[in-house]
C-alpha atoms as an extended CHARMM CRD file, in Angstrom:
* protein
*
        64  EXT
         1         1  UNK       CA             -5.7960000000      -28.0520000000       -1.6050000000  PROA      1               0.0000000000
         2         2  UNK       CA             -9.3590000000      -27.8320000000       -0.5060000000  PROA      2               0.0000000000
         3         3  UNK       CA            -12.6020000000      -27.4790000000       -2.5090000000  PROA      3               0.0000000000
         4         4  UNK       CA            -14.1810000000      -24.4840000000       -0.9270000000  PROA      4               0.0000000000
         5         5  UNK       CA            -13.2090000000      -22.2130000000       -3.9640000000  PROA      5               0.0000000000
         6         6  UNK       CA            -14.8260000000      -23.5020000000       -7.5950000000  PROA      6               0.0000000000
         7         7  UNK       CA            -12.0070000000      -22.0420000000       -9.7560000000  PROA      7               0.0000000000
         8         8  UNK       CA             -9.9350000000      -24.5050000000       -8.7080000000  PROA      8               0.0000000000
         9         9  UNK       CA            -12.2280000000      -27.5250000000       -9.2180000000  PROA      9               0.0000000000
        10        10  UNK       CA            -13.0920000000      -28.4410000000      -13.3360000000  PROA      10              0.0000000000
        11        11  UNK       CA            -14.0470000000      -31.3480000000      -14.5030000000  PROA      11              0.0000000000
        12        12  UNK       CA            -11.8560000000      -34.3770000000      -15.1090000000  PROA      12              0.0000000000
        13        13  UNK       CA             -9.6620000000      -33.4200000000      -11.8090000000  PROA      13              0.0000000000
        14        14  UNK       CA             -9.4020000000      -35.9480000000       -8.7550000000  PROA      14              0.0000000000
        15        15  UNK       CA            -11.2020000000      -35.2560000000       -5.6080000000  PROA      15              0.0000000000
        16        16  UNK       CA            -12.0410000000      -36.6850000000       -2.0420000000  PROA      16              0.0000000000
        17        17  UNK       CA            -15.8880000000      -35.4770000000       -1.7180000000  PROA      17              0.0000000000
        18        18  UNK       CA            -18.0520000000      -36.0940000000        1.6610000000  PROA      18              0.0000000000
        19        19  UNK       CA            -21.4470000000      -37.6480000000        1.0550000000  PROA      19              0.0000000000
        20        20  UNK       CA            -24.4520000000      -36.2430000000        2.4140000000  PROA      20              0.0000000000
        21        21  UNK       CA            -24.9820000000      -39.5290000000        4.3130000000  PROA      21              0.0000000000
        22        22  UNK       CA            -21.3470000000      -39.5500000000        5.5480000000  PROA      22              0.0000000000
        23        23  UNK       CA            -21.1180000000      -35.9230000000        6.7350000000  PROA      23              0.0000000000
        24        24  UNK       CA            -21.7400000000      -36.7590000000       10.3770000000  PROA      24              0.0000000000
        25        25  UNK       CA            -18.6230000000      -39.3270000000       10.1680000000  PROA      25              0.0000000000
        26        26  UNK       CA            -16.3570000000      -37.5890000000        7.5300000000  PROA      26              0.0000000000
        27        27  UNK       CA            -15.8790000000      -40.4760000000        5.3020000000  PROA      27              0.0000000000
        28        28  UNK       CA            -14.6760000000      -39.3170000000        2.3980000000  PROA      28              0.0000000000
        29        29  UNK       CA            -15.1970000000      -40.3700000000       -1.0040000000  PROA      29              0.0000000000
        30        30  UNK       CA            -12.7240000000      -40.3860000000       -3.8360000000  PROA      30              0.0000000000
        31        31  UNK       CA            -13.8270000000      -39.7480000000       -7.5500000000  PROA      31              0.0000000000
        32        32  UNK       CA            -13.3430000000      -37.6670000000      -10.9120000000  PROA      32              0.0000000000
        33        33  UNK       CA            -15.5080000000      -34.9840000000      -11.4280000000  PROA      33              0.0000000000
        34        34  UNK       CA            -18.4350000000      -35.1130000000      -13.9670000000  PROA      34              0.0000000000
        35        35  UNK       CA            -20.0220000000      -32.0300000000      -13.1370000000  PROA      35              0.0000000000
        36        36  UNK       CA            -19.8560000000      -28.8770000000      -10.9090000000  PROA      36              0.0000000000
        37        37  UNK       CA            -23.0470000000      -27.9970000000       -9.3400000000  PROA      37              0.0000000000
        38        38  UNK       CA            -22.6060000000      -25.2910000000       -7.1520000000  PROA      38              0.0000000000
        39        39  UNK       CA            -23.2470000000      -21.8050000000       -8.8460000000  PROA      39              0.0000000000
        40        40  UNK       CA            -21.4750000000      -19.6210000000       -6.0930000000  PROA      40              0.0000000000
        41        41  UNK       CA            -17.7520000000      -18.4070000000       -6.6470000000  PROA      41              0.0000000000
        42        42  UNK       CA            -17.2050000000      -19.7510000000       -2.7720000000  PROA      42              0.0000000000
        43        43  UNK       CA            -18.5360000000      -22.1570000000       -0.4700000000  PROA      43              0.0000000000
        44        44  UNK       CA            -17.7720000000      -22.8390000000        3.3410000000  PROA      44              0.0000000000
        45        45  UNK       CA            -18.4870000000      -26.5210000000        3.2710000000  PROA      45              0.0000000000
        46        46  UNK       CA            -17.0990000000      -26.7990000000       -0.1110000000  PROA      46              0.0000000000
        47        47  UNK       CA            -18.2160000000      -27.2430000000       -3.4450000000  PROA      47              0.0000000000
        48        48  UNK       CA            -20.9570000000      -29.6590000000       -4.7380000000  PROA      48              0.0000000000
        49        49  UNK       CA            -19.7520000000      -32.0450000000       -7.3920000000  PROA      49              0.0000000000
        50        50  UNK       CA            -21.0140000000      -35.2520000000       -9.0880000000  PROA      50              0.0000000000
        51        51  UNK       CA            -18.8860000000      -37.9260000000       -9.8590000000  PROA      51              0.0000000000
        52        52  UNK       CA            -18.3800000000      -40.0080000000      -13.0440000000  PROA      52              0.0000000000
        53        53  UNK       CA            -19.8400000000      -42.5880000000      -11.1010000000  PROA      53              0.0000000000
        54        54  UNK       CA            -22.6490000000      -40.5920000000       -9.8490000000  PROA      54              0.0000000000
        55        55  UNK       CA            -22.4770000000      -39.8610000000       -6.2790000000  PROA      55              0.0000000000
        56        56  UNK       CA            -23.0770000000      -36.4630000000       -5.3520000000  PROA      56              0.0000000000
        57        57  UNK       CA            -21.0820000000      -34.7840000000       -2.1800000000  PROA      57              0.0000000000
        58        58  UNK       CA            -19.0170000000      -31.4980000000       -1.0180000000  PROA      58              0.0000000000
        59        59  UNK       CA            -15.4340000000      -31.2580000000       -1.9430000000  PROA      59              0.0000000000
        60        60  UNK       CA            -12.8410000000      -31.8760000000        0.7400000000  PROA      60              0.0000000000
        61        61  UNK       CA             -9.7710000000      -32.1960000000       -1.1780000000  PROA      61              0.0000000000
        62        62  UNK       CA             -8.5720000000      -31.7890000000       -4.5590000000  PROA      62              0.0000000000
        63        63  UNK       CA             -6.5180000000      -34.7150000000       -5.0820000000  PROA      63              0.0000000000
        64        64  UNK       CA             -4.9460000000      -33.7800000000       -8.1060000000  PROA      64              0.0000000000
């Protein structure tokens, strides 16, 4: 499932995010969700998250 819709993403759920840094390479990052911080229903690039460790990148996949 991808992470361009933020109904489907809450916190606590397992996710492969894309780093600012990394979005020129695609190296994804895999994490749990500590907070959701796009506002928007929808977004093309996916939706902005910060993990329980900290980092902050776009949803690629919901992992489960």
């Amino acid at each position: 499932m991808d992470g361009t819709s933020r109904s489907a993403i809450r916190a606590g759920l397992r996710v492969a995010i894309v780093l600012k840094e990394d979005q020129r390479t695609g190296n994804r990052t895999e994490g749990v969700v500590q907070d959701i911080l796009t506002n928007s229903p929808n977004h093309p690039h996916g939706i902005k998250v910060r993990l329980e460790s900290g980092l902050v990148g776009r949803v690629q996949e919901i992992l489960g």
